[in-house]
C-alpha positions in Angstrom: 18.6 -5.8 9.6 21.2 -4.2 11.6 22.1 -5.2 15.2 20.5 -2.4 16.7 17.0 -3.0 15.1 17.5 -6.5 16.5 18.1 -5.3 20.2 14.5 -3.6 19.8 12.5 -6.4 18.6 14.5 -8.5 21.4 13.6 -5.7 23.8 9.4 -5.0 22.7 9.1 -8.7 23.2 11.0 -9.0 26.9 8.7 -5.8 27.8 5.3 -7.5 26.7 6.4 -10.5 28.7 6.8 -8.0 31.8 3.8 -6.7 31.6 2.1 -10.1 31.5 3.8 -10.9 34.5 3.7 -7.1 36.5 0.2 -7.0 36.0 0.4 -3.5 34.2 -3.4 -2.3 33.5 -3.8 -2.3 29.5 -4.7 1.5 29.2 -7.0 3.1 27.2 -6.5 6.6 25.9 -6.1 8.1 22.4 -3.0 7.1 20.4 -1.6 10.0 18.1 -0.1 9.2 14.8 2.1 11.7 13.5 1.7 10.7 9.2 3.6 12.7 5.9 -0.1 12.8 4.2 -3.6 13.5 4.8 -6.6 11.8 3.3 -8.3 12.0 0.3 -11.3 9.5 0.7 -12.2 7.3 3.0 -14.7 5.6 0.6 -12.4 2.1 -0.2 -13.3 2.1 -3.7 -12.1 5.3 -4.9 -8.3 5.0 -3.7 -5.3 3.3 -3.7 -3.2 5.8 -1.3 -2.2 4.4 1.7 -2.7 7.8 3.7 -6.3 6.8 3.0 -6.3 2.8 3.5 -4.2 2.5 6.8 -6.7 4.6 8.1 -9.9 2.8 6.8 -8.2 -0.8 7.5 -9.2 -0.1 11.5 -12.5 1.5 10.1 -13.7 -1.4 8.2 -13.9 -4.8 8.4 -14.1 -7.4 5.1 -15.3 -11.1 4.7 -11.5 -12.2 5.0 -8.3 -10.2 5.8 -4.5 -11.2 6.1 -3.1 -12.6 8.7 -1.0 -10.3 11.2 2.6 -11.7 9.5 0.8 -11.0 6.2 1.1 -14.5 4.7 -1.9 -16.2 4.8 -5.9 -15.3 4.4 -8.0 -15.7 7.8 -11.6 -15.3 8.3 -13.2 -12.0 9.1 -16.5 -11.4 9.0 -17.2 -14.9 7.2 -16.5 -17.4 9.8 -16.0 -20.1 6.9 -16.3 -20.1 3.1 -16.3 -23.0 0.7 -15.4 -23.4 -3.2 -17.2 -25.4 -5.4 -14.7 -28.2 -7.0 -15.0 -25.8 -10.5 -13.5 -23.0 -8.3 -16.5 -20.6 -10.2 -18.9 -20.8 -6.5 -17.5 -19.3 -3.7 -20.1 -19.4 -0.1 -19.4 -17.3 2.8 -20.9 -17.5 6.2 -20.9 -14.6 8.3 -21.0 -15.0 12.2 -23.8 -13.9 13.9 -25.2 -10.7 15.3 -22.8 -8.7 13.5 -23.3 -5.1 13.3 -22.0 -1.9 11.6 -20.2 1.7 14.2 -23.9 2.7 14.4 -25.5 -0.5 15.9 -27.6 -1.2 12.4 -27.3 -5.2 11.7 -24.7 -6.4 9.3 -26.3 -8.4 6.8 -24.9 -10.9 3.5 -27.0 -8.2 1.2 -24.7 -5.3 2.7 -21.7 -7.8 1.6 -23.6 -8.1 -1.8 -24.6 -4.7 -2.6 -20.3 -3.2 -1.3 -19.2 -6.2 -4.0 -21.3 -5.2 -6.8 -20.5 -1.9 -6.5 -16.9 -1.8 -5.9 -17.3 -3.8 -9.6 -19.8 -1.5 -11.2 -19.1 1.8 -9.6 -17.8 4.8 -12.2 -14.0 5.5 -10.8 -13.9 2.4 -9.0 -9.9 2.1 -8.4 -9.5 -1.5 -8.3 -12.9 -2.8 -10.4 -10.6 -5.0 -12.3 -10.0 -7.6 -10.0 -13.5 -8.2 -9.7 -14.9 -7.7 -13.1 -14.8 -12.3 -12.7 -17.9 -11.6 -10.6 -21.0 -12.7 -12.5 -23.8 -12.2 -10.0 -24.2 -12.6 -6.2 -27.4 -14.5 -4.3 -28.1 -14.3 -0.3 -30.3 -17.2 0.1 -30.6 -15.8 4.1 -29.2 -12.8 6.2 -25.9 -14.8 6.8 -25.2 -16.5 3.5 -23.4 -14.9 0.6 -22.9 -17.0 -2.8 -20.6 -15.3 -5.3 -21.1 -16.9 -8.6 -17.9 -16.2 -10.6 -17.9 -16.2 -14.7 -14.5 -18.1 -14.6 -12.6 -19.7 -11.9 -10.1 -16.9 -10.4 -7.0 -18.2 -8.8 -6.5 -14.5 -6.6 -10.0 -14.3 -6.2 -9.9 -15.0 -2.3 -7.2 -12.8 -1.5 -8.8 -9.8 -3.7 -12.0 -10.5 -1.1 -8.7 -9.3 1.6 -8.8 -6.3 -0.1 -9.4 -2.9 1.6 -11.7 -2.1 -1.6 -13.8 -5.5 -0.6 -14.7 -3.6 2.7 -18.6 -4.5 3.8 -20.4 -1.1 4.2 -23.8 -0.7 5.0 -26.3 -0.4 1.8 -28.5 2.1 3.4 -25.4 4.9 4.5 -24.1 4.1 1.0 -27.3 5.0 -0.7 -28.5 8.1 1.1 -24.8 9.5 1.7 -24.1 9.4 -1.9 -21.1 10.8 -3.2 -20.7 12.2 0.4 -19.9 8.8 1.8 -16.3 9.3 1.2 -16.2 12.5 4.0 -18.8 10.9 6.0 -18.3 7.1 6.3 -19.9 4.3 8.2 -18.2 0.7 8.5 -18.0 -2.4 11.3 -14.1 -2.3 12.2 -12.4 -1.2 15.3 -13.1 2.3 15.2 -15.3 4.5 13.9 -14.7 7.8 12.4 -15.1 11.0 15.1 -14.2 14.3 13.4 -12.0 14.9 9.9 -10.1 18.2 10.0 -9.2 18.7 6.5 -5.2 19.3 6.5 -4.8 18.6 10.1 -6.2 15.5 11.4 -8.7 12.3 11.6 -9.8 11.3 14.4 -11.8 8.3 15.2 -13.3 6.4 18.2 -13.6 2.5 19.6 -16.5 1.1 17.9 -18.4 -0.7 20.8 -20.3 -3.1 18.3 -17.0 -4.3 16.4 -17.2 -8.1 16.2 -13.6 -8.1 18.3 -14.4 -5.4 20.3 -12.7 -7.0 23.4 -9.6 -7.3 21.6 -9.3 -3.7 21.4 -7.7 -1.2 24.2 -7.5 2.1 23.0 -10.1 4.7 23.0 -9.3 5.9 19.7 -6.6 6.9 17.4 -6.0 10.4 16.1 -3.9 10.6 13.0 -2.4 14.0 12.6 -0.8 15.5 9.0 2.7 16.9 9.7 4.5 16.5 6.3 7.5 17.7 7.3 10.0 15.0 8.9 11.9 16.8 11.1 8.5 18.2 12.4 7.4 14.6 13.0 10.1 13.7 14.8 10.3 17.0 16.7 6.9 15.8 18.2 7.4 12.4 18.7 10.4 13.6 20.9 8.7 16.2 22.7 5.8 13.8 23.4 3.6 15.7 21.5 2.3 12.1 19.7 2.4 9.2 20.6 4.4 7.7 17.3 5.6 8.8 13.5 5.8 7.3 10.2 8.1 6.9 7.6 11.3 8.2 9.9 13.9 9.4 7.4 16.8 6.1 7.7 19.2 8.9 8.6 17.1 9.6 11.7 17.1 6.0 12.7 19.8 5.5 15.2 19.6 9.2 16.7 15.8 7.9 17.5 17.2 4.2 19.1 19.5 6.2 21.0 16.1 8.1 23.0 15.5 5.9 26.0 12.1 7.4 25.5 11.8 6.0 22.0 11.6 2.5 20.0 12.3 2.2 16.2 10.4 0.1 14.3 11.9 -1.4 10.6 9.1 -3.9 10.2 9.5 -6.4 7.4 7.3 -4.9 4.5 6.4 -5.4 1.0 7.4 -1.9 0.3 9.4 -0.8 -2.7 10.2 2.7 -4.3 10.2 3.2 -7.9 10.2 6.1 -9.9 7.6 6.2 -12.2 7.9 7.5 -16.3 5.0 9.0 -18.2 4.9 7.2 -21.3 2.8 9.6 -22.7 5.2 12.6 -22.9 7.9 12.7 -25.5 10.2 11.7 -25.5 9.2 9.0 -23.0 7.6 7.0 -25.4 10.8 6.1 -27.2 11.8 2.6 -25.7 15.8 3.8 -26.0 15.2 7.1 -23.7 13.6 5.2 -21.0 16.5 2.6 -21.3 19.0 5.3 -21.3 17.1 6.5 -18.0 17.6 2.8 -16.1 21.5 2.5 -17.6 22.2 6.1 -16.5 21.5 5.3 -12.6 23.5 3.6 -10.4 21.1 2.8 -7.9 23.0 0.6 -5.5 24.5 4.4 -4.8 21.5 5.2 -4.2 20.4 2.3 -1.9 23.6 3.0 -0.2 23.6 6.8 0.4 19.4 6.6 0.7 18.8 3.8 3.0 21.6 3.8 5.2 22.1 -0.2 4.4 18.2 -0.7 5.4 17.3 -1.1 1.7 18.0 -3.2 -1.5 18.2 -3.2 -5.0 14.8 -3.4 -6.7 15.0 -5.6 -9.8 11.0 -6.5 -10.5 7.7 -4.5 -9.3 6.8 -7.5 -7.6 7.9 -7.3 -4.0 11.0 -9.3 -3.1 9.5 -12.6 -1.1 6.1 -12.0 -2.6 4.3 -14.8 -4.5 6.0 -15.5 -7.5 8.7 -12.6 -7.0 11.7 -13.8 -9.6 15.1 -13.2 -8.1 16.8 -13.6 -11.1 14.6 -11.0 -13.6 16.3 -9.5 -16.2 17.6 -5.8 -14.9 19.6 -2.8 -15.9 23.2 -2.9 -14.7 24.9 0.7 -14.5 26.1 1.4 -17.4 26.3 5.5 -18.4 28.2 5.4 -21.5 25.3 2.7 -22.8 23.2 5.1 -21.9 24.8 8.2 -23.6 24.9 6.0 -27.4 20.9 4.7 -26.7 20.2 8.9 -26.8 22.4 9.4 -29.2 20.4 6.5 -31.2 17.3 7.9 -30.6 18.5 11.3 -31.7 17.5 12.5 -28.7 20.1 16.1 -27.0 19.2 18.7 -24.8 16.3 16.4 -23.0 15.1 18.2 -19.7 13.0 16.2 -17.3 10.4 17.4 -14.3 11.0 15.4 -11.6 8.5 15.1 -9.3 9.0 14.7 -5.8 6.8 15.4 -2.1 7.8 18.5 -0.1 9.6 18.0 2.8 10.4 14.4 2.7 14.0 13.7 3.1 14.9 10.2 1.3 13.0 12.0 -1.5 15.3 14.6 -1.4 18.0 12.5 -1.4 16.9 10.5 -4.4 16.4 13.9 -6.0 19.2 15.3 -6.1 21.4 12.0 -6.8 19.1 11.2 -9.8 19.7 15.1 -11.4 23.1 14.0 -10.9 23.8 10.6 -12.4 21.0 11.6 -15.2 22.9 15.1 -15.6 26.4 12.8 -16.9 24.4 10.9 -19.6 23.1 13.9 -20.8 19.4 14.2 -19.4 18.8 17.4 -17.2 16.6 17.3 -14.2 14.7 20.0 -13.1 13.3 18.9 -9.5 9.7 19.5 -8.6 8.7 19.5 -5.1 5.0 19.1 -4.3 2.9 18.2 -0.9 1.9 14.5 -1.5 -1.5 15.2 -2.0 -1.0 17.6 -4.8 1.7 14.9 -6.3 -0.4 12.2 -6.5 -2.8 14.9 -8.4 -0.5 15.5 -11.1 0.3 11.9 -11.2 -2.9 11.1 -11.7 -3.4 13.8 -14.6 -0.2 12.6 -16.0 1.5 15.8 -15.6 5.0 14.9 -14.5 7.6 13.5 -16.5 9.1 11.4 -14.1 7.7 11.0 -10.1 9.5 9.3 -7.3 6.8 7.1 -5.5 6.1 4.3 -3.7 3.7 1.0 -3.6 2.9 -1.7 -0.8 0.8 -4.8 -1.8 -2.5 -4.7 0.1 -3.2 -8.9 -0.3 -0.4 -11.8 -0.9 -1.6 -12.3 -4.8 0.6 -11.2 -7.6 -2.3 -10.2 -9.1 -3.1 -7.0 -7.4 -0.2 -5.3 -8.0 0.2 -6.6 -11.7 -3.4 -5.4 -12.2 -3.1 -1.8 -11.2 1.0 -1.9 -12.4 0.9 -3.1 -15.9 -2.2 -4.3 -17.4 -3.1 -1.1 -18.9 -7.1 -0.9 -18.5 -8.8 2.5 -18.7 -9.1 3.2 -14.9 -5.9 3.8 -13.7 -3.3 3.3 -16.5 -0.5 1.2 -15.2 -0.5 2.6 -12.3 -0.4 6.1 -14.3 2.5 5.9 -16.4 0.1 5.3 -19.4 1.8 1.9 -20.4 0.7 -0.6 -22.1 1.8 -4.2 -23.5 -1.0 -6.0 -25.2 1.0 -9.1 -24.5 1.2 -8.7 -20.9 -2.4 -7.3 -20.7 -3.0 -11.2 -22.0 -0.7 -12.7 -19.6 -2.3 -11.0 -16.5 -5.5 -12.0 -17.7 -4.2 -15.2 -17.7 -2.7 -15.7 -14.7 -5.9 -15.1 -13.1 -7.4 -18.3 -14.3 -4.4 -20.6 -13.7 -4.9 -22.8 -11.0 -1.8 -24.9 -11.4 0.9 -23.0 -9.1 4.2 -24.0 -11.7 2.3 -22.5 -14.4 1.2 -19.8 -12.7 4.6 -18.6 -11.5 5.6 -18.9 -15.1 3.2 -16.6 -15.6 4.1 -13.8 -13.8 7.9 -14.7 -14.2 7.2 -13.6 -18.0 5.3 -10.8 -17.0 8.1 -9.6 -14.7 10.6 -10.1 -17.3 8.7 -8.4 -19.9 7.6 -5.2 -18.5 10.8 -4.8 -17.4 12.1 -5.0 -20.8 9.2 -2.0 -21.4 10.6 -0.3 -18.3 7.2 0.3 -17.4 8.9 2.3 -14.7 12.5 2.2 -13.0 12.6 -0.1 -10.3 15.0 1.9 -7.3 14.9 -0.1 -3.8 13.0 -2.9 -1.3 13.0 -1.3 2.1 11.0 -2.0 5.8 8.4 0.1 7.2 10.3 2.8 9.1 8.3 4.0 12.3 8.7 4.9 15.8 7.1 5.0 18.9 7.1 6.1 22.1 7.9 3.4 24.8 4.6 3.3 26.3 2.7 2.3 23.2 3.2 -1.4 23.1 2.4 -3.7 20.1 2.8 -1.2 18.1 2.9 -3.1 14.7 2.5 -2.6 10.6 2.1 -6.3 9.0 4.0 -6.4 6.1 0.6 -5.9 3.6 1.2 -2.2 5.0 -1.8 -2.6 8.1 -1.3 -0.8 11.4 -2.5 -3.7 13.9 -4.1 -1.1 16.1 -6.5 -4.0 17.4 -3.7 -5.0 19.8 -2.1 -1.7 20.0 -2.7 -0.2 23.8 -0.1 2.2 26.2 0.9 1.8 29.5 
């Protein structure tokens, strides 16, 4: 982290401690998020984008979260849980007098009924980390028993999981497919108005279990997808902070007296991802070619502005059972050249896709057309608003698509689930891959208890897919936001959650 960054955090925490001692009022008011992308859904089970879950993490609230430095699992709306010794029983006992936005109690068959449907549910994003779930009992209105088929090692942390949110049975029932534009949950906030393409705003929820905790009337999260539009208004005071600041923008924003930057640690990494279903992607060589055709320290080093790092596994560098040492792709163009030439492969054009109006992408862009463009592979560059890129990712109609992933929960698991396991609801993440052997290695690193093993496991797994290249790993990087001086503890854990609980401005 550079010095500057350092100044800020030694600066934020110096400020809070004036304000403990200057008896500054904790203001309400409405904080304005300026954000690249709008919502799809707010429904939990229908979506992995994070332009949908940081807005429903301050909506809802789950039976345990993670922790604010995103390293351990704390209780939530279960004040306790127990295991049985077989690891197949898991009991969770919810606090009292808990209620939903609306004021309608919060019962252990609410908990039962959003479980069992975030498994069973048609389109459910991330049903496969909870297909372990056998059946669920509620012996009373604060007891949940979650019977288990076999013992699951990430099975606490998937409870973490935005998707495990507790929604109330009756709204879910009678809203239907509607529930996604018109949600109801018990966190911080509830949901006020949706503008389509402009905003979201929502309001303090005055029966949220914390509610004393929380200072801010609200939050309105506004869709500017053009960066030097977000940071136009963040200077002009127009909102009250931006998200994912270009790293070129960085030390003009320190430089604002008016203005903090915030690089918060993160489990954040870029990749670009490669349709194995398009020709001809499905030739091993040609996506090797790809990998030894990039030099993406370059990248990293032009890109980031020093901020980032070389990504050499899909796991998150300093999550759980990351492997610093995985096998990786040096730059190596004239390996790549002979591995097309091998696979008889000339005259291959590629669609990358990019979003409109971000920068860094831009940058990636047009560095990738040119270090593809010496081995031989030309790149036509396809710019599309985020919404309508995740589309076509999701269709599979891209060829190659810069994106980006941050893990929701601590466990491997998640991210090897949706990444590489290859099950019929979201494809490896949408590349379309698919390993047989690691599909069996995932599955079993859910059941291994015994942590050596287990991080053998996903070592392998690591190894292996990269081998595949189930996609081309580019950089590790920090959240990059800012905010205006008056918004204090302003803060994204590193699981990717906007702490707005403690957020208030002065």
């Amino acid at each position: 982290m550079r010095q500057f960054l350092k100044g800020l955090v030694i600066a934020g925490l110096l400020g809070i401690m004036i304000a403990m001692t200057t008896g500054w009022a904790l203001a309400g008011g409405v904080l304005k998020i300026a954000r690249q992308q709008d919502s799809t859904t707010l429904d939990p089970i229908m979506t992995i984008q994070n332009a949908d879950i940081w807005v429903m993490n301050n909506m809802n609230s789950l039976l345990v979260r993670v922790s604010r430095d995103g390293t351990t699992i704390e209780p939530d709306l279960a004040e306790s849980w127990t295991i049985s010794p077989d690891g197949k029983v898991y009991t969770m006992n919810l606090r009292t007098n808990l209620k939903f936005g609306d004021g309608s109690p919060l019962k252990a068959s609410d908990a039962r009924y959003s479980l069992l449907r975030l498994r069973d549910k048609e389109g459910s994003v991330m049903a496969g980390m909870f297909t372990d779930i056998d059946t669920i009992d509620t012996p009373d209105d604060r007891t949940l028993v979650i019977n288990l088929k076999q013992r699951s090692a990430p099975f606490l942390a998937a409870l973490a999981m935005f998707s495990a949110a507790v929604l109330p049975e009756q709204a879910l029932k009678e809203r239907g497919e509607d529930f996604g534009s018109n949600p109801a949950g018990a966190g911080a906030f509830n949901l006020k108005e949706w503008k389509r393409g402009q905003y979201i705003s929502l309001v303090k929820n005055p029966y949220f279990w914390e509610a004393d905790r929380v200072k801010l009337d609200g939050v309105e999260w506004s869709y500017i997808p053009n960066d030097n539009t977000r940071i136009l208004k963040l200077q002009t005071a127009e909102v009250d902070a931006a998200i994912f600041i270009p790293f070129n923008r960085a030390q003009e924003l320190d430089r604002n007296k008016d203005i903090n930057v915030h690089m918060d640690p993160s489990s954040r990494m870029d990749h670009m991802l490669v349709n194995h279903s398009h020709k001809p992607l499905d030739d091993l060589r040609v996506r090797q070619a790809i990998y030894y055709a990039l030099n993406r320290q370059a990248i990293v080093d032009v890109v980031t502005f020093e901020y980032g790092k070389v990504a050499n596994s899909f796991i998150p560098a300093g999550a759980m059972h990351y492997n610093p040492d995985n096998f990786d792709y040096p730059y190596d163009p004239a390996k790549a050249k002979k591995l097309l030439a091998d696979a008889a492969v000339k005259g291959l054009t590629l669609d990358l896709l990019v979003t409109a109006g971000d920068s860094v992408h831009d940058q990636i862009a047009v560095m990738v057309k040119d270090q593809l463009g010496k081995a031989g592979i030309d790149v036509n560059i396809v710019k599309q608003e985020e919404g309508q890129q995740w589309e076509s990712t999701v269709a599979g109609e891209y060829d190659i698509s810069v994106n980006y992933w941050t893990n929701d929960v601590i466990d491997p698991d998640q991210k090897s689930s949706f990444c590489v396991f290859g099950d019929a609801e979201n494809l490896s993440y949408y590349t379309r891959y698919r390993n047989p052997k690691v599909t069996a290695l995932v599955e079993k690193g859910r059941t291994e208890l015994d942590s050596a093993k287990r991080r053998q496991i996903y070592y392998d797994i690591q190894r292996m897919a990269k081998e595949d290249v189930h996609w081309i790993d580019l950089y590790y990087s920090p959240f990059r936001n800012a905010s205006r001086t008056n918004v204090v503890n302003y803060f994204q854990n590193p699981m990717g959650r906007f702490m707005l609980e403690d957020t208030y401005m002065k």
